[in-house]
C-alpha positions in Angstrom: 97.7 115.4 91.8 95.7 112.3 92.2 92.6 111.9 91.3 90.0 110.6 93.4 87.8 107.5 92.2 85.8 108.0 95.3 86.8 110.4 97.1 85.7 112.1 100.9 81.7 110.9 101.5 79.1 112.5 103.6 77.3 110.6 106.1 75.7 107.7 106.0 77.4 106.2 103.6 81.1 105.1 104.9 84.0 105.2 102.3 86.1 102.0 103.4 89.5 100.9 101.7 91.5 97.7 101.7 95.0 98.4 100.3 98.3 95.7 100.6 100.5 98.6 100.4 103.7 95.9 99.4 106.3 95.7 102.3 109.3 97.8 101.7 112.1 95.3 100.3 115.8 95.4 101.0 116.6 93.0 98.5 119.5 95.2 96.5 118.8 95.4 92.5 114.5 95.0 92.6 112.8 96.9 90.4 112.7 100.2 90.6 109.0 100.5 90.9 108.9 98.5 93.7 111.5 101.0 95.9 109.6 102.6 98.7 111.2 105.5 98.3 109.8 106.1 95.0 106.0 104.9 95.9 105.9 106.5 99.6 104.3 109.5 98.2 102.5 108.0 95.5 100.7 106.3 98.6 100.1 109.6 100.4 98.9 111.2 97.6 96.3 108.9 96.5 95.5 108.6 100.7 94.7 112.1 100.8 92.7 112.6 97.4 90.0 109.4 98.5 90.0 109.8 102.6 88.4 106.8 103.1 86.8 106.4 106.6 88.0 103.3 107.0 91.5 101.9 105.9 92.7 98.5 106.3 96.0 98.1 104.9 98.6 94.8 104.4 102.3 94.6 104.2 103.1 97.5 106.0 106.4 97.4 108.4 106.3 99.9 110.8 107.6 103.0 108.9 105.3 102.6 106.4 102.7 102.6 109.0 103.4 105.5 110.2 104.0 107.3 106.1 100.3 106.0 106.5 99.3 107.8 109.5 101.4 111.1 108.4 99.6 110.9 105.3 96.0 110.7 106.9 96.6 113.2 109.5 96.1 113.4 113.1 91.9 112.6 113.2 92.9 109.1 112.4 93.7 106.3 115.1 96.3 103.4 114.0 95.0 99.6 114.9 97.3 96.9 115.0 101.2 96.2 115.0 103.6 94.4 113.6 103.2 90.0 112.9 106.1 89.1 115.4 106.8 88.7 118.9 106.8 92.1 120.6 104.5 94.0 117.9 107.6 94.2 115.1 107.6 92.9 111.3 104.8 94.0 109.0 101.7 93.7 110.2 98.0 94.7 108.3 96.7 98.0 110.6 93.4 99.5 110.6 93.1 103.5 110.6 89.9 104.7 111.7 88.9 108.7 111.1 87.3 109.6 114.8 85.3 112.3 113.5 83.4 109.4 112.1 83.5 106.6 114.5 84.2 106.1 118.1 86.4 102.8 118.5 84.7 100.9 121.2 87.0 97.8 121.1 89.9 96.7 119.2 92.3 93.6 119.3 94.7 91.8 117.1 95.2 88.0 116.7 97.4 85.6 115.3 96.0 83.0 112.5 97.2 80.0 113.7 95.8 77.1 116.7 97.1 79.8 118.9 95.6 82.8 118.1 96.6 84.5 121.3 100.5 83.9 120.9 101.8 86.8 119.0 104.3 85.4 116.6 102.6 82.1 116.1 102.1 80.5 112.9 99.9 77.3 111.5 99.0 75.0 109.2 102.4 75.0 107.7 102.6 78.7 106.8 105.5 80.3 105.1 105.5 83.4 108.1 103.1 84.6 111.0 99.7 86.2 109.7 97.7 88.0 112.0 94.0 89.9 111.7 92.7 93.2 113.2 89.3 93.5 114.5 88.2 96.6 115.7 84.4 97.2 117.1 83.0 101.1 115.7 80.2 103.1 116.1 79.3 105.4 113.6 79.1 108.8 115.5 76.3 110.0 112.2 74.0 107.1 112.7 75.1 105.3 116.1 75.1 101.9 114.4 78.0 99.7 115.3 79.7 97.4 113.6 82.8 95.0 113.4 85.8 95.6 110.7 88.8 92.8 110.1 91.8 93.1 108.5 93.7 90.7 107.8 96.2 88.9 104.9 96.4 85.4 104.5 99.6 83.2 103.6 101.1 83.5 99.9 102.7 79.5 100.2 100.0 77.5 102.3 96.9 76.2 100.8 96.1 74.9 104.6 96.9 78.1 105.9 94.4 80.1 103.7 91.4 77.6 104.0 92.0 77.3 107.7 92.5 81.1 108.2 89.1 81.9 106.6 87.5 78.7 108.8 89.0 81.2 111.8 87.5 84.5 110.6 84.1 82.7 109.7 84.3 82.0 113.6 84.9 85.6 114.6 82.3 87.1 112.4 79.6 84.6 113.7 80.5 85.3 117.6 80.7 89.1 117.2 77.0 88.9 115.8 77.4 92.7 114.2 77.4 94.0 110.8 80.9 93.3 110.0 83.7 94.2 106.8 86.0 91.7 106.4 89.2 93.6 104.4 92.4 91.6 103.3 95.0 90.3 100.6 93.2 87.0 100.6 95.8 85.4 98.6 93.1 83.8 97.0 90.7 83.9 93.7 86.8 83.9 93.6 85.7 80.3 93.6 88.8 79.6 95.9 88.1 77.2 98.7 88.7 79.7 101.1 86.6 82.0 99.8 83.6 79.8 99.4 85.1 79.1 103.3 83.7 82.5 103.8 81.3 83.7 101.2 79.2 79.6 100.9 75.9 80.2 103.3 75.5 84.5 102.8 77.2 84.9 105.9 79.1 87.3 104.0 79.1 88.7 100.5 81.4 90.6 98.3 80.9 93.7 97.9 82.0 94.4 94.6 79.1 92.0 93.5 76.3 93.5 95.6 77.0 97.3 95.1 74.5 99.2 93.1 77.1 100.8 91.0 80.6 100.3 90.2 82.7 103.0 89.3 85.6 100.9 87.2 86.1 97.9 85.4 86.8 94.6 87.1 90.4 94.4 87.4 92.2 92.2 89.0 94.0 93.4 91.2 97.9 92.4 91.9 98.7 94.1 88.4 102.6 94.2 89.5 102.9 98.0 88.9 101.5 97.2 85.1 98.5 98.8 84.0 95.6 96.5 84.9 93.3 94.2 83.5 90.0 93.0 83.7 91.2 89.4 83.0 93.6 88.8 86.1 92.1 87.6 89.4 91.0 89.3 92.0 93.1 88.5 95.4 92.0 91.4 97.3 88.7 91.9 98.8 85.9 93.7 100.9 83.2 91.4 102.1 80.0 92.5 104.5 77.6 90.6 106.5 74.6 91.2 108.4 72.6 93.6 106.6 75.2 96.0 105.4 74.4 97.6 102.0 76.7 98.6 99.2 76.0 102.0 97.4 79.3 101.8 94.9 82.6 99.7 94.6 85.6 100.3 92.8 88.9 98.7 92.2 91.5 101.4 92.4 93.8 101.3 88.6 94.4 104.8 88.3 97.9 105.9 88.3 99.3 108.6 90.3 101.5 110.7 88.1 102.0 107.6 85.8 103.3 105.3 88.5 101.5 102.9 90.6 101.7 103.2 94.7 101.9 99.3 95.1 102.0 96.0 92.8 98.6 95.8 94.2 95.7 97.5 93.8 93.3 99.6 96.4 89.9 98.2 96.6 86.9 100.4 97.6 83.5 100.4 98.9 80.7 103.4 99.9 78.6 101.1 102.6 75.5 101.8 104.9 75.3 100.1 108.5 71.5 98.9 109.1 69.6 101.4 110.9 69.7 101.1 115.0 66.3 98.6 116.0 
């Protein structure tokens, strides 16, 4: 059974996750840590020992979506769909528990000079990348606030600097408290994430929480046990007055096997008290 490194958490704090889940492969003769059908429950299992409120996951094609959502159980909603034309291809959803938080709005767009053509790519990307933004209010507190998912490109320099330029935009026109989740593809000091972390629009969590419940690892490990000298790629940045009670970067094994070649990364948060 896995062991929780956060776990289920009473209101008002808000357990949120970010998680690149790694797309199932159909390349014959990987590794055999990386089958799906080895990891799918590994996933579920760790999903259902931390119940994070908030789940924004990358890589995930539509059946392992919906392992996901089996996994989660029927109080959660699924945000999001596949990268390509038509809502297929893997795609990085959002599942939201609604005992917590009523989903006010929610919409999904493609990174690219045409964010509203589903399918589209820019700035010389290697495939389609796409962000989820959903608008919640927290049904304990009644705050509201914004959460993005997204995953930027693994080839494209361009792409990631001009994908973060595009989020920066969506976070300053939604004017909420806002968690940006993602496989950023990109290391602290990165230009795109002084793109998004340069003027304390947003902040990384893992920095400003009050206690951290593991080491610093980084966190694409490549189903090896981790270490606190790799770089982190993954992140969980707030903005506009949220405050973060613990962090953690997710190295346990489940049953001495990882779920993904990445690692989860976690946060307990506080929206700002309604004005």
């Amino acid at each position: 059974m896995a062991l929780p490194v956060i776990g289920p958490v009473a209101a008002p704090g808000i357990h949120i996750m970010t998680f690149n889940i790694r797309r199932r492969s159909s390349r014959p003769g990987g590794p055999i840590a990386d089958r799906w059908e080895r990891r799918r429950a590994l996933v579920a299992e760790m999903l259902r020992a931390e119940r994070p409120a908030v789940l924004g996951i990358q890589e995930a094609m539509p059946d392992q979506a919906d392992a996901v959502a089996l996994a989660l159980g029927e109080a959660y909603r699924r945000l999001g769909r596949g990268r390509e034309g038509g809502g297929r291809g893997e795609g990085c959803p959002i599942f939201v528990d609604t005992a917590r938080f009523d989903i006010l709005a929610h919409r999904q767009v493609a990174l690219s000079e045409t964010p509203e053509v589903p399918g589209s790519r820019g700035w010389f990307a290697a495939a389609p990348r796409t962000a989820v933004i959903a608008t919640l209010r927290d049904r304990a507190t009644g705050s509201v606030c914004d959460v993005v998912n997204t995953h930027f490109d693994h080839v494209s320099p361009l792409a990631r600097v001009r994908s973060a330029e595009q989020i920066r935009r969506m976070v300053v026109k939604g004017g909420r408290p806002v968690v940006v989740l993602g496989d950023l593809n990109a290391g602290a000091g990165s230009r795109p994430l002084r793109v998004l972390l340069g003027d304390g629009l947003l902040a990384d969590a893992w920095s400003r929480a009050a206690v951290r419940r593991t080491p610093e690892w980084g966190t694409r490990p490549n189903y090896r046990r981790p270490r606190a000298d790799a770089r982190r790629i993954d992140w969980l940045l707030v903005g506009g007055g949220i405050e973060v009670d613990v962090a953690a970067i997710n190295g346990e094994a489940v049953r001495g096997r990882w779920p993904s070649d990445h690692l989860p990364v976690q946060a307990v948060l506080r929206l700002p008290p309604l004005s």
